[in-house]
PQR file of N, CA, C, O and H, with PARSE charges and radii, in Angstrom:
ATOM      1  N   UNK A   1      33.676  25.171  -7.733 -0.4000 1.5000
ATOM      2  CA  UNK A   1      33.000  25.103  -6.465 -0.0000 2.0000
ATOM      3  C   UNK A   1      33.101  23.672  -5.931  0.5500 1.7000
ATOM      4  O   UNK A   1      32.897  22.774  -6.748 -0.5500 1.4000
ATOM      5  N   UNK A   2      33.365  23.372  -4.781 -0.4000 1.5000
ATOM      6  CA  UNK A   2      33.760  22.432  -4.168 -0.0000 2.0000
ATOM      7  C   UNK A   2      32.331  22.098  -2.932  0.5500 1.7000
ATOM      8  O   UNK A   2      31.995  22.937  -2.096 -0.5500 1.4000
ATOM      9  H   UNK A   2      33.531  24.102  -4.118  0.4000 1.0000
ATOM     10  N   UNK A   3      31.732  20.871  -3.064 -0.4000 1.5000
ATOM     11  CA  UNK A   3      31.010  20.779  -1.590 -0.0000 2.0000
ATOM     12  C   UNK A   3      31.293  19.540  -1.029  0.5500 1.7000
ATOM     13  O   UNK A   3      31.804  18.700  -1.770 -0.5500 1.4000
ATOM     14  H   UNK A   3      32.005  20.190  -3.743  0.4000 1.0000
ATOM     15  N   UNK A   4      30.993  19.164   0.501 -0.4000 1.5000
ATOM     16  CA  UNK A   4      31.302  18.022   1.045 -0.0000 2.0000
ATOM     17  C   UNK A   4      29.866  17.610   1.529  0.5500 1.7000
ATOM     18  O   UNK A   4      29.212  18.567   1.945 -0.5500 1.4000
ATOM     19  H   UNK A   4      30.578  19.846   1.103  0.4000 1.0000
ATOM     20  N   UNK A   5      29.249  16.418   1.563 -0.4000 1.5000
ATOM     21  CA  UNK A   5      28.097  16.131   1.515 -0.0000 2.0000
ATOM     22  C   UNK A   5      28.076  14.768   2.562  0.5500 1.7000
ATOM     23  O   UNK A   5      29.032  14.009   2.397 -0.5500 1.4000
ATOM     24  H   UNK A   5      29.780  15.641   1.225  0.4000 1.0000
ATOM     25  N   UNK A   6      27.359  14.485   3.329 -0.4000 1.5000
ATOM     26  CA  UNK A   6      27.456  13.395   4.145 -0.0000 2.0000
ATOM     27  C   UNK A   6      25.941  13.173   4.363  0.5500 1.7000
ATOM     28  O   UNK A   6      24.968  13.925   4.424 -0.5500 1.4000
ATOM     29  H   UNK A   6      26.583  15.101   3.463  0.4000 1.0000
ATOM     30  N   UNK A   7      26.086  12.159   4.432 -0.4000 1.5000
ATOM     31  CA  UNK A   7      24.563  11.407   4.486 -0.0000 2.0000
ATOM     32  C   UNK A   7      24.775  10.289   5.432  0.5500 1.7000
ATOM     33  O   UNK A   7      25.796   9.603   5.474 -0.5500 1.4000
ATOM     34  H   UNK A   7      26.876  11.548   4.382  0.4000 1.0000
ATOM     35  N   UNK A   8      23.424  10.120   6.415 -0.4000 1.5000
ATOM     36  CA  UNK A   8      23.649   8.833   7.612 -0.0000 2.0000
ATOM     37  C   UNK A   8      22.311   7.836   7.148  0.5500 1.7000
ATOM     38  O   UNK A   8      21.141   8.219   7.171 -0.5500 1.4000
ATOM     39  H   UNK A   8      22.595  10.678   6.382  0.4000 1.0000
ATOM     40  N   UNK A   9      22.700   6.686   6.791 -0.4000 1.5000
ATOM     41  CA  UNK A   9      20.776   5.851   7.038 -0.0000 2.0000
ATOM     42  C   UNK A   9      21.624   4.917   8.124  0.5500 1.7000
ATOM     43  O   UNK A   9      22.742   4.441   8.319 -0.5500 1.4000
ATOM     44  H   UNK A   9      23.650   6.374   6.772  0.4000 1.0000
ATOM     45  N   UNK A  10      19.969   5.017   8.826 -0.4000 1.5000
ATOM     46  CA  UNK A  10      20.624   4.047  10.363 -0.0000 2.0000
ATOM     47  C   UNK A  10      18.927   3.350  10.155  0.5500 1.7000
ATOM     48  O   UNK A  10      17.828   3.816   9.854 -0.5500 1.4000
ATOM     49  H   UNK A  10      19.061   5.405   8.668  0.4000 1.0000
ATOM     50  N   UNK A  11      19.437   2.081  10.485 -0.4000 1.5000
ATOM     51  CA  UNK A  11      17.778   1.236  10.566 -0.0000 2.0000
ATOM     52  C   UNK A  11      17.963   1.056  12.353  0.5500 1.7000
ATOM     53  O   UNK A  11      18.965   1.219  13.049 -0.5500 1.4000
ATOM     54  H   UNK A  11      20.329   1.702  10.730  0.4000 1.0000
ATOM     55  N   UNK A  12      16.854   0.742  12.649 -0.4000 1.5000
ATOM     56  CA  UNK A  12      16.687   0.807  14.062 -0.0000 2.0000
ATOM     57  C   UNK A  12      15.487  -0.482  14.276  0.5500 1.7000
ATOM     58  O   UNK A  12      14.330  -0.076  14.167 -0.5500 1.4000
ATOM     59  H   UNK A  12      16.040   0.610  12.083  0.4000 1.0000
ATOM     60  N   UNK A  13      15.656  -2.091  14.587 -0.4000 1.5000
ATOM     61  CA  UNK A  13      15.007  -2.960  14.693 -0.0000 2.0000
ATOM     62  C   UNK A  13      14.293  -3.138  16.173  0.5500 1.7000
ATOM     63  O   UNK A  13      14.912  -2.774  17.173 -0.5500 1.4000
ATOM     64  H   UNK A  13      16.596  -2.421  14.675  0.4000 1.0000
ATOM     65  N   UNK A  14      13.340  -3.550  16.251 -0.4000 1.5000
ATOM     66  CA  UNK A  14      12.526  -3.791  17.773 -0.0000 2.0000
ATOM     67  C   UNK A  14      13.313  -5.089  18.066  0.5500 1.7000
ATOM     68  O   UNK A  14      13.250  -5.393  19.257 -0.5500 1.4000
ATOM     69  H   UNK A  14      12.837  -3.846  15.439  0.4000 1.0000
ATOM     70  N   UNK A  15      14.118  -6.029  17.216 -0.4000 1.5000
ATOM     71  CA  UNK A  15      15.061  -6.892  17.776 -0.0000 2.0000
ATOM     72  C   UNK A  15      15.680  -7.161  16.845  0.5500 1.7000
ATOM     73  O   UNK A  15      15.391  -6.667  15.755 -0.5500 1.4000
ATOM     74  H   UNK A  15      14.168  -5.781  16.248  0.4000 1.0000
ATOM     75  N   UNK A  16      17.000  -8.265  17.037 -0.4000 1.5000
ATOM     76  CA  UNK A  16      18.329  -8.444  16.285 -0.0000 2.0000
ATOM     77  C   UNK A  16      17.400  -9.308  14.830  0.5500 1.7000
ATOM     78  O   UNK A  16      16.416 -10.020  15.033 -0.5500 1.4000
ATOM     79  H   UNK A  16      17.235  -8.666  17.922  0.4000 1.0000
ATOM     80  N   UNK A  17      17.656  -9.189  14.210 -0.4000 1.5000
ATOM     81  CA  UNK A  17      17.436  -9.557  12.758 -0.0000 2.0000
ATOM     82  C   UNK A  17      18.749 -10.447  11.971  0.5500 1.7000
ATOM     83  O   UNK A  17      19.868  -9.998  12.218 -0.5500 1.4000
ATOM     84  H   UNK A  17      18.455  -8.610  14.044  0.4000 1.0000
ATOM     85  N   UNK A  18      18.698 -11.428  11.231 -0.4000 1.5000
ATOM     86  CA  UNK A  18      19.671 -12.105  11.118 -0.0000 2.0000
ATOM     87  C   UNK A  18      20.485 -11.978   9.844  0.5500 1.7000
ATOM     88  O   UNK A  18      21.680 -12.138   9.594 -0.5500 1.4000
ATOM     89  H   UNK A  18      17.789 -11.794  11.030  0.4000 1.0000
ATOM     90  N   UNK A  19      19.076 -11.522   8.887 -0.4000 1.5000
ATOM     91  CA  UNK A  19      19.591 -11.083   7.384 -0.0000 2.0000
ATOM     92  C   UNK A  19      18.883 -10.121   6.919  0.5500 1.7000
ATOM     93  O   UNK A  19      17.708  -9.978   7.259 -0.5500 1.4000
ATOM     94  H   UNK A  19      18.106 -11.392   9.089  0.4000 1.0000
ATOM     95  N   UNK A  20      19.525  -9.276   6.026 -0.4000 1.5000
ATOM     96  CA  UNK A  20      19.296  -7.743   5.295 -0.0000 2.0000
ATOM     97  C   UNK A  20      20.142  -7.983   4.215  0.5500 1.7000
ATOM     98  O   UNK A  20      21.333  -8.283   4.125 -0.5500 1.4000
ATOM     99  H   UNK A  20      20.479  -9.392   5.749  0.4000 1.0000
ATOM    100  N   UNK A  21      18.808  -7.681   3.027 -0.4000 1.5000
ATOM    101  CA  UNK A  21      19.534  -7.175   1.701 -0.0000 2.0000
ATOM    102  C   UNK A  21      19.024  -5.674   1.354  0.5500 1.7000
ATOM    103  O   UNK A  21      17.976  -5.048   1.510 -0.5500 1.4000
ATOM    104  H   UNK A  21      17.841  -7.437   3.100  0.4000 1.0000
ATOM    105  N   UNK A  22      20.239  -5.432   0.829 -0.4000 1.5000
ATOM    106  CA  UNK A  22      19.974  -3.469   0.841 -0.0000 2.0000
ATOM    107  C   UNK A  22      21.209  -3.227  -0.973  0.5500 1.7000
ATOM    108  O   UNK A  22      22.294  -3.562  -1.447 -0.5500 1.4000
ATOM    109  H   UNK A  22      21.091  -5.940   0.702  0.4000 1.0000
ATOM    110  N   UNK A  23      19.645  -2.220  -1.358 -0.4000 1.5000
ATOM    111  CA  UNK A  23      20.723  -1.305  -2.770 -0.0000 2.0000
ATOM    112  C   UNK A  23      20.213   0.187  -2.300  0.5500 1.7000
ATOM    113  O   UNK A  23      19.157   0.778  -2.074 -0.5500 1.4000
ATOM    114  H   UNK A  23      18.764  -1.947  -0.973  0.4000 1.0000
ATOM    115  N   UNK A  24      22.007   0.485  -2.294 -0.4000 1.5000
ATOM    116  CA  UNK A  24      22.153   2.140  -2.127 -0.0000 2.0000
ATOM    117  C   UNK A  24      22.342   2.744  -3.520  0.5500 1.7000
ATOM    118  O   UNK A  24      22.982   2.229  -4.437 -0.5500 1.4000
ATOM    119  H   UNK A  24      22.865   0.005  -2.477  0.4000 1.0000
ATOM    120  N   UNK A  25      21.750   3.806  -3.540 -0.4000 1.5000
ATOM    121  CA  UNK A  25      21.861   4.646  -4.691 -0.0000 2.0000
ATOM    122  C   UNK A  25      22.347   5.978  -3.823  0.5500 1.7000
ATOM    123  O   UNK A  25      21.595   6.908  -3.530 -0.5500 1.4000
ATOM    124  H   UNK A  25      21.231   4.224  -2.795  0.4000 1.0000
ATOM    125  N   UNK A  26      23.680   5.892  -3.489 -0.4000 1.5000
ATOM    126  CA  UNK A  26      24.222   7.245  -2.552 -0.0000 2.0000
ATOM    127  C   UNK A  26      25.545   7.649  -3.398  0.5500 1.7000
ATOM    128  O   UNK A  26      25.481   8.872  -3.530 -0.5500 1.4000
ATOM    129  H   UNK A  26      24.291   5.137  -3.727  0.4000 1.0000
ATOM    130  N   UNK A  27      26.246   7.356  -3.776 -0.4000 1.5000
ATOM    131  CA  UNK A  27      27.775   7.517  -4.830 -0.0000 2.0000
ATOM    132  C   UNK A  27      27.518   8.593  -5.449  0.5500 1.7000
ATOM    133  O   UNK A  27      26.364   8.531  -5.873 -0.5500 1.4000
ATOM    134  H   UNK A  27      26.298   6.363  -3.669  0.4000 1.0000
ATOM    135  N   UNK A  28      28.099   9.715  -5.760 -0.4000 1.5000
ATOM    136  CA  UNK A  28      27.577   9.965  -6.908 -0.0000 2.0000
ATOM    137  C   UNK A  28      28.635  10.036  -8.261  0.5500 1.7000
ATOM    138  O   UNK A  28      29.799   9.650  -8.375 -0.5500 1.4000
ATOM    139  H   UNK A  28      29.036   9.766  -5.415  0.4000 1.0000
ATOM    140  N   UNK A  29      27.741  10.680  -9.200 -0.4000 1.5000
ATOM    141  CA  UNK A  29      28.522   9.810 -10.664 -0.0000 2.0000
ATOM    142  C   UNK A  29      29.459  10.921 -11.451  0.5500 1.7000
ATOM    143  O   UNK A  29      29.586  12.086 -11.074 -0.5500 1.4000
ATOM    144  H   UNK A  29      26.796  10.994  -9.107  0.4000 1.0000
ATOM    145  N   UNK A  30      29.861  10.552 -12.191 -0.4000 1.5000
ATOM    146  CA  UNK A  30      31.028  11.373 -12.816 -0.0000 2.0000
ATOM    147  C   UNK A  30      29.957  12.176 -13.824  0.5500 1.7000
ATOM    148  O   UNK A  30      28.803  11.770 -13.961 -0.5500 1.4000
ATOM    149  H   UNK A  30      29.758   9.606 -12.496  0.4000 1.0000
ATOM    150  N   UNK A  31      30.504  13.440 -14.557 -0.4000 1.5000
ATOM    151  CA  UNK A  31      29.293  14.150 -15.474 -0.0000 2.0000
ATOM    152  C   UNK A  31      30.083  14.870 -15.859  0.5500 1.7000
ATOM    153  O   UNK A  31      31.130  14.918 -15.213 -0.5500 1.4000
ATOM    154  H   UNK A  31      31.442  13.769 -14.445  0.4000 1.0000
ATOM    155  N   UNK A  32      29.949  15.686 -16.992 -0.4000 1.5000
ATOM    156  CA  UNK A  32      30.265  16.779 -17.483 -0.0000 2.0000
ATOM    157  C   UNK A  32      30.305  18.100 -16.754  0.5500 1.7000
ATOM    158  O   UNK A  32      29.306  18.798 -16.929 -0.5500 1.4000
ATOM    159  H   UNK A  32      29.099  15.647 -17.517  0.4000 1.0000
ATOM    160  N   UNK A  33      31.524  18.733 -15.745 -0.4000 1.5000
ATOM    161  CA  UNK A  33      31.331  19.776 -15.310 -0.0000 2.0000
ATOM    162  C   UNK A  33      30.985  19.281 -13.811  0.5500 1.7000
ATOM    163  O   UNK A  33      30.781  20.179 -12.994 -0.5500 1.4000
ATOM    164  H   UNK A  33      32.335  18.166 -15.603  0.4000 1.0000
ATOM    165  N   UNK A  34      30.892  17.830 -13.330 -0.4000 1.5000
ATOM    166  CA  UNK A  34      30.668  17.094 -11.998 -0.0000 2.0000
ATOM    167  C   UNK A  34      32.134  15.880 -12.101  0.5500 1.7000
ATOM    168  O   UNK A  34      32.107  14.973 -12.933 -0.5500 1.4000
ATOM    169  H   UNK A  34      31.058  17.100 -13.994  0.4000 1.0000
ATOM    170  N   UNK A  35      33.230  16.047 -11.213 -0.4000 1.5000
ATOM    171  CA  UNK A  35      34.121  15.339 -10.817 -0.0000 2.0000
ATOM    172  C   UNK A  35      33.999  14.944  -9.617  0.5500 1.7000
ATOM    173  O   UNK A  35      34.248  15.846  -8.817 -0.5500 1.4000
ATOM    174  H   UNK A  35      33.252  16.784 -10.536  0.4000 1.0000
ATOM    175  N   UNK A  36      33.634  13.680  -9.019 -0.4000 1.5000
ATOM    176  CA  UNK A  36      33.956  13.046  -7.173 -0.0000 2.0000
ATOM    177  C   UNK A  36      35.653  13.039  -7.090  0.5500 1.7000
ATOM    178  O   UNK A  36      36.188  11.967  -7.370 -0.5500 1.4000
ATOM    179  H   UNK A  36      33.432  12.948  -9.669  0.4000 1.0000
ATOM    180  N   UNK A  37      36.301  13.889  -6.814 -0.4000 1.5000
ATOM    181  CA  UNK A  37      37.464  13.435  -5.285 -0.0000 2.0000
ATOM    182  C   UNK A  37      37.956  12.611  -4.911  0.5500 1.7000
ATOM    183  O   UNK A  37      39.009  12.033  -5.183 -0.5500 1.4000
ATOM    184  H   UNK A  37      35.866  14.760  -6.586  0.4000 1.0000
ATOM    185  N   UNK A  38      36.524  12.380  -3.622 -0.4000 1.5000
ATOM    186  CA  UNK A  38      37.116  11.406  -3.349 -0.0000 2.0000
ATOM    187  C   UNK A  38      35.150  10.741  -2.555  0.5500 1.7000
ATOM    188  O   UNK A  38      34.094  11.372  -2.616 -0.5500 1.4000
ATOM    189  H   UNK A  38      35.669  12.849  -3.401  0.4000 1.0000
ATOM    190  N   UNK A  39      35.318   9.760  -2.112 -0.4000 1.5000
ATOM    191  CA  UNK A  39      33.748   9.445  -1.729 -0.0000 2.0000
ATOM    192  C   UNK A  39      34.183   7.804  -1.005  0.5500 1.7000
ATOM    193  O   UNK A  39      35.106   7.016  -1.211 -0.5500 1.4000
ATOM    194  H   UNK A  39      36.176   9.248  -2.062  0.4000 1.0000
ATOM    195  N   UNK A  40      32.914   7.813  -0.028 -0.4000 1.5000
ATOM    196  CA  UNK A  40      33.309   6.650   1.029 -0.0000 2.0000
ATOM    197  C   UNK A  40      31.740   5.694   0.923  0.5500 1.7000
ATOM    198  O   UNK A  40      30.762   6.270   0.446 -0.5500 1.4000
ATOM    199  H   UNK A  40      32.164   8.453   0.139  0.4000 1.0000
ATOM    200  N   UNK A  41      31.672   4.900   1.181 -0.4000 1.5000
ATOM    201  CA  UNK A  41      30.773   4.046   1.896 -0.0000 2.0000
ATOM    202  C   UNK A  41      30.575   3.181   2.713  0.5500 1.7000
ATOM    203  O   UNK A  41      30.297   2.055   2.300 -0.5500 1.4000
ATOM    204  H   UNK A  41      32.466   4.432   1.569  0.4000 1.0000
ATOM    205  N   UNK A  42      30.671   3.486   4.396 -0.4000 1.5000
ATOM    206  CA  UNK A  42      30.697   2.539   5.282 -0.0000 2.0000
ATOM    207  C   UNK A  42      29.352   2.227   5.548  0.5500 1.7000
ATOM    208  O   UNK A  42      28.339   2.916   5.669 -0.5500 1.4000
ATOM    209  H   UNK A  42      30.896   4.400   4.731  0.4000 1.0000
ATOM    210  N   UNK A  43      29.675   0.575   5.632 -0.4000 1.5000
ATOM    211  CA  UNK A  43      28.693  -0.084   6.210 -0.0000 2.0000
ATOM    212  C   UNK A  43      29.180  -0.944   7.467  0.5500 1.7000
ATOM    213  O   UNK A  43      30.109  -1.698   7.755 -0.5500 1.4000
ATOM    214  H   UNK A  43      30.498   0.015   5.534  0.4000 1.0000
ATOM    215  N   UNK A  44      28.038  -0.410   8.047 -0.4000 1.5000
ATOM    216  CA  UNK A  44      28.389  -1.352   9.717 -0.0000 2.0000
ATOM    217  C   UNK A  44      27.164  -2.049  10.581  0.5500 1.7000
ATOM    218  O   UNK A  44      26.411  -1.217  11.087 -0.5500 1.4000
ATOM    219  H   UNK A  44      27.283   0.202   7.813  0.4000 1.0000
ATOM    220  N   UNK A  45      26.912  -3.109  10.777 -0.4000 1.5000
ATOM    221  CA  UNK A  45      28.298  -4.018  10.426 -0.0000 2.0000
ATOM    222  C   UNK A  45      28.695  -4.693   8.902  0.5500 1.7000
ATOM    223  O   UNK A  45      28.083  -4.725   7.834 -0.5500 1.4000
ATOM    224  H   UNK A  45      27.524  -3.785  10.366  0.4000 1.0000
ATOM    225  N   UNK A  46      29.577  -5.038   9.190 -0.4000 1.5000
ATOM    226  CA  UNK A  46      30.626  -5.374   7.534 -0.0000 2.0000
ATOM    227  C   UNK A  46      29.637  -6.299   7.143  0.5500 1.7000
ATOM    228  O   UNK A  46      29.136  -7.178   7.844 -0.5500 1.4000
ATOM    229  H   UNK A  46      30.075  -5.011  10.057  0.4000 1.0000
ATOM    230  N   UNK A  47      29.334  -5.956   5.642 -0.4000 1.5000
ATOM    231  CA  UNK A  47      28.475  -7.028   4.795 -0.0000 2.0000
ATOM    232  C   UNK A  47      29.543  -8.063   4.377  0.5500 1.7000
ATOM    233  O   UNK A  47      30.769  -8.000   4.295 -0.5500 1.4000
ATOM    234  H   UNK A  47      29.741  -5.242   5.073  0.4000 1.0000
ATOM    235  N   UNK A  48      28.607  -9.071   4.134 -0.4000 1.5000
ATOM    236  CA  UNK A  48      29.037 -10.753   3.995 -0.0000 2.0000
ATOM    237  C   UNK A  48      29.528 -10.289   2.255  0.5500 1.7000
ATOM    238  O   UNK A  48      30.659 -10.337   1.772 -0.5500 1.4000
ATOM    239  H   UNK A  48      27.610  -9.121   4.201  0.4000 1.0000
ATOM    240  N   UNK A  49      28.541  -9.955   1.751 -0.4000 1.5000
ATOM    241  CA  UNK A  49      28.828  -9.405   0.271 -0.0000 2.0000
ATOM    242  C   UNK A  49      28.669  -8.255  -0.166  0.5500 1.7000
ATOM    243  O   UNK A  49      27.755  -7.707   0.450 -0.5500 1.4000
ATOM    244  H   UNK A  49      27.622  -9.916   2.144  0.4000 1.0000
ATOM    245  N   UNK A  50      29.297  -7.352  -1.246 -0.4000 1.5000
ATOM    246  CA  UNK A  50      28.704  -5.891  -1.750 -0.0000 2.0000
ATOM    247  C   UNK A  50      29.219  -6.035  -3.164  0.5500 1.7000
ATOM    248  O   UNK A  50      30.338  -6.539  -3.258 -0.5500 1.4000
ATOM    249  H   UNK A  50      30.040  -7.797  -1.746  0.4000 1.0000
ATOM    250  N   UNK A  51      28.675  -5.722  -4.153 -0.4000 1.5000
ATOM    251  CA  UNK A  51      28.580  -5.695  -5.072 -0.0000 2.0000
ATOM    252  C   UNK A  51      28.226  -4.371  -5.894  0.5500 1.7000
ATOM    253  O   UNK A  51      27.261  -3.807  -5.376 -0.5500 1.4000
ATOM    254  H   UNK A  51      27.767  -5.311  -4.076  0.4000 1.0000
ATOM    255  N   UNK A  52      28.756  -3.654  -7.109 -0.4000 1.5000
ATOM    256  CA  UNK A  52      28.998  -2.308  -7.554 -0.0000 2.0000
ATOM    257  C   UNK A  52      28.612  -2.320  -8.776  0.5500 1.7000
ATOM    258  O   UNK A  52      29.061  -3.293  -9.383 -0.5500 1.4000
ATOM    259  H   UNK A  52      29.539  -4.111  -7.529  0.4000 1.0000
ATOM    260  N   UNK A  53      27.799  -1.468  -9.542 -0.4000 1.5000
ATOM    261  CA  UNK A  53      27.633  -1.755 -10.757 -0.0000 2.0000
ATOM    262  C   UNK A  53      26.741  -0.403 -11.393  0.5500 1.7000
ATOM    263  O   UNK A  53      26.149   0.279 -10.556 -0.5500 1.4000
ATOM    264  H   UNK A  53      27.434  -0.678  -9.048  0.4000 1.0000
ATOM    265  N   UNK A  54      26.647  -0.060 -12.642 -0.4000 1.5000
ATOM    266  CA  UNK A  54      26.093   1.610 -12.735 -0.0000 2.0000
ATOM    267  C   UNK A  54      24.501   0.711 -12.985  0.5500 1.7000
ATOM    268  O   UNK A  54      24.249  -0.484 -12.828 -0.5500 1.4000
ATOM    269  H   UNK A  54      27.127  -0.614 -13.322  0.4000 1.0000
ATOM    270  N   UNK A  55      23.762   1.678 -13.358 -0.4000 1.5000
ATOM    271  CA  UNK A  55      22.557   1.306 -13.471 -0.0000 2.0000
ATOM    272  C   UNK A  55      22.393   1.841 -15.122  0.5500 1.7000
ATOM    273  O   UNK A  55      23.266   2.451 -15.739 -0.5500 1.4000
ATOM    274  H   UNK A  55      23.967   2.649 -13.486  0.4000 1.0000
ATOM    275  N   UNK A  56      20.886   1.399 -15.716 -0.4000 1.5000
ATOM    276  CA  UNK A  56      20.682   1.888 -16.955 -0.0000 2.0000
ATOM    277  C   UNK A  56      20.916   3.472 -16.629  0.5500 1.7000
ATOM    278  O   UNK A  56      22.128   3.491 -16.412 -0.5500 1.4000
ATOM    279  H   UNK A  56      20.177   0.903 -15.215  0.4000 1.0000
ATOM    280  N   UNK A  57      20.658   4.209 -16.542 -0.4000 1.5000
ATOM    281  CA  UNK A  57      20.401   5.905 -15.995 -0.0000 2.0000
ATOM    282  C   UNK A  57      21.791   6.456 -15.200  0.5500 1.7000
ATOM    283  O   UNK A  57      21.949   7.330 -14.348 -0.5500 1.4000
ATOM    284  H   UNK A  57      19.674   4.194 -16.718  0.4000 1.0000
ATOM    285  N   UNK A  58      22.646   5.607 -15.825 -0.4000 1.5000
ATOM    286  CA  UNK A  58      23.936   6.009 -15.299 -0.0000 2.0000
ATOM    287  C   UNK A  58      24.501   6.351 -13.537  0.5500 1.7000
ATOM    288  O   UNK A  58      25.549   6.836 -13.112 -0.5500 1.4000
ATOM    289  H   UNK A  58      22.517   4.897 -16.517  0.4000 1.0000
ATOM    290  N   UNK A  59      23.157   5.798 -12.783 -0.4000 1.5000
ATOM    291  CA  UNK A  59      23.960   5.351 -11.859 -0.0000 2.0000
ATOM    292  C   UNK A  59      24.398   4.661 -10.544  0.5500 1.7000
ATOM    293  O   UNK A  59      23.661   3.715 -10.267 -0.5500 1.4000
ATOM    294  H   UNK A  59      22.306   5.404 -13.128  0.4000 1.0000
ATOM    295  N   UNK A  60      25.401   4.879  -9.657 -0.4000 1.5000
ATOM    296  CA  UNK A  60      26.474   3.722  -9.207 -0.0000 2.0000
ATOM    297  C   UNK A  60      25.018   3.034  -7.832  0.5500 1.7000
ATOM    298  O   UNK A  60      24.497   3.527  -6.831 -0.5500 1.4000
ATOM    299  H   UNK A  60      26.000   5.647  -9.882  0.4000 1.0000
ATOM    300  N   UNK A  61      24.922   2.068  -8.374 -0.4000 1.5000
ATOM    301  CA  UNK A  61      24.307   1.413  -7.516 -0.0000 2.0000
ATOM    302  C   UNK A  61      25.389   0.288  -6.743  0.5500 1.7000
ATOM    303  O   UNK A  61      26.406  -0.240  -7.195 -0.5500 1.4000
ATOM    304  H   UNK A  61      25.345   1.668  -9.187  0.4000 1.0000
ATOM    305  N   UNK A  62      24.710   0.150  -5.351 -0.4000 1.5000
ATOM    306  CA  UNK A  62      25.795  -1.041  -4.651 -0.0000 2.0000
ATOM    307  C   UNK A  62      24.517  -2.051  -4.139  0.5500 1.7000
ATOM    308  O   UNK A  62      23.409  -1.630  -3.805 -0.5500 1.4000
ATOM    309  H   UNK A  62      23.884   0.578  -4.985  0.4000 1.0000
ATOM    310  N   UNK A  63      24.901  -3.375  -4.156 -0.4000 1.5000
ATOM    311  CA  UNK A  63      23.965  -3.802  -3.193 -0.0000 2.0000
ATOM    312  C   UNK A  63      24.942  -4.857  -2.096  0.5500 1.7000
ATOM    313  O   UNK A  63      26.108  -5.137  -2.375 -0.5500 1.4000
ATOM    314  H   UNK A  63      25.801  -3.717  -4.428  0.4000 1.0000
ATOM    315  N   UNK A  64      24.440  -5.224  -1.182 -0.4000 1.5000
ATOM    316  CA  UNK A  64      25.057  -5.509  -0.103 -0.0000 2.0000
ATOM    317  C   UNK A  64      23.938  -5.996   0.805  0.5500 1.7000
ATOM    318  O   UNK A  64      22.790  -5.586   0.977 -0.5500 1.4000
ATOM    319  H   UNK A  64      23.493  -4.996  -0.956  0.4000 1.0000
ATOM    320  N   UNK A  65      24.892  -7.375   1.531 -0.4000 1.5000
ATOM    321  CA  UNK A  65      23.716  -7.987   2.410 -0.0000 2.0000
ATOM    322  C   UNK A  65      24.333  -8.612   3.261  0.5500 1.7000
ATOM    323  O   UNK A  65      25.299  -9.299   2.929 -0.5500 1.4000
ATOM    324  H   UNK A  65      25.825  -7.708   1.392  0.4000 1.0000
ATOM    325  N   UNK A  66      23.965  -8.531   4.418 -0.4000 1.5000
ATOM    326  CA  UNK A  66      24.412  -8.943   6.038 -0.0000 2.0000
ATOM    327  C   UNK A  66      23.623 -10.287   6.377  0.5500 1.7000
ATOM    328  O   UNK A  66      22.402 -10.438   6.346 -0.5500 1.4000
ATOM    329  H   UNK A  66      23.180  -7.973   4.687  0.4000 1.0000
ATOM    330  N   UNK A  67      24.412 -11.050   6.646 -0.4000 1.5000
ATOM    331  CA  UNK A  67      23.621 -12.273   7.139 -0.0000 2.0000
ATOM    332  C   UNK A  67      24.297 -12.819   8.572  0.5500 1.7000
ATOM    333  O   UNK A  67      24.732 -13.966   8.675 -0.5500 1.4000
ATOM    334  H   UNK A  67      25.404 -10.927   6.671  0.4000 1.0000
ATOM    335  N   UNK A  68      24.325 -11.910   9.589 -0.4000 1.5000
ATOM    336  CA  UNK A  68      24.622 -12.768  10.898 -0.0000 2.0000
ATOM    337  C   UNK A  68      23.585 -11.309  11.908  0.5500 1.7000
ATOM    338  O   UNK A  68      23.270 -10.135  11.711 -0.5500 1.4000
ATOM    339  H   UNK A  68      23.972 -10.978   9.506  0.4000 1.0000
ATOM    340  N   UNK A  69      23.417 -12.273  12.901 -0.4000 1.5000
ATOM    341  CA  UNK A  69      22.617 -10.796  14.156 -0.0000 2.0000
ATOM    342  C   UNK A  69      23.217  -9.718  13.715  0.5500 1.7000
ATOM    343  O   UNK A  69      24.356  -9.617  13.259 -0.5500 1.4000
ATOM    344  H   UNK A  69      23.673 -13.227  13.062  0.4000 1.0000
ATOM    345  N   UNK A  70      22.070  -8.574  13.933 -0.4000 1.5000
ATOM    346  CA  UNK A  70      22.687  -7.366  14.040 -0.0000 2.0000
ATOM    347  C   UNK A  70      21.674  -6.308  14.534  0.5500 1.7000
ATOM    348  O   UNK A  70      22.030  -5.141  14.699 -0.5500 1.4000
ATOM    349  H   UNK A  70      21.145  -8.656  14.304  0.4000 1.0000
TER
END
């Protein structure tokens, strides 16, 4: 069985903000009887840094942080 899954987070500020640090827990993980394809993560606008790493509990955490207006 095959599914395609899409997910949107949109923040919405009362004004431009200059810096945001953010960890997504959206990926999901490899398992027994669970294979990903294929899987995306856009962020917009483009973070200054992002960084990838599993967690104790097996899993794919990113964190990522914007530091100009947005």
């Amino acid at each position: 069985m095959n599914y395609r899954i899409t997910h949107r987070t949109r923040y919405i500020y009362n004004e431009p903000v200059t810096l945001c640090h953010n960890e997504a827990r959206l990926l999901p993980r490899e398992m027994d009887g669970q294979q990903c394809i294929q899987c995306r993560l856009i962020i917009d606008p483009a973070p200054a840094d992002l960084r990838e790493w599993i967690d104790y509990f097996g899993n794919r955490v990113v964190f990522f942080f914007i530091e100009h207006p947005h």
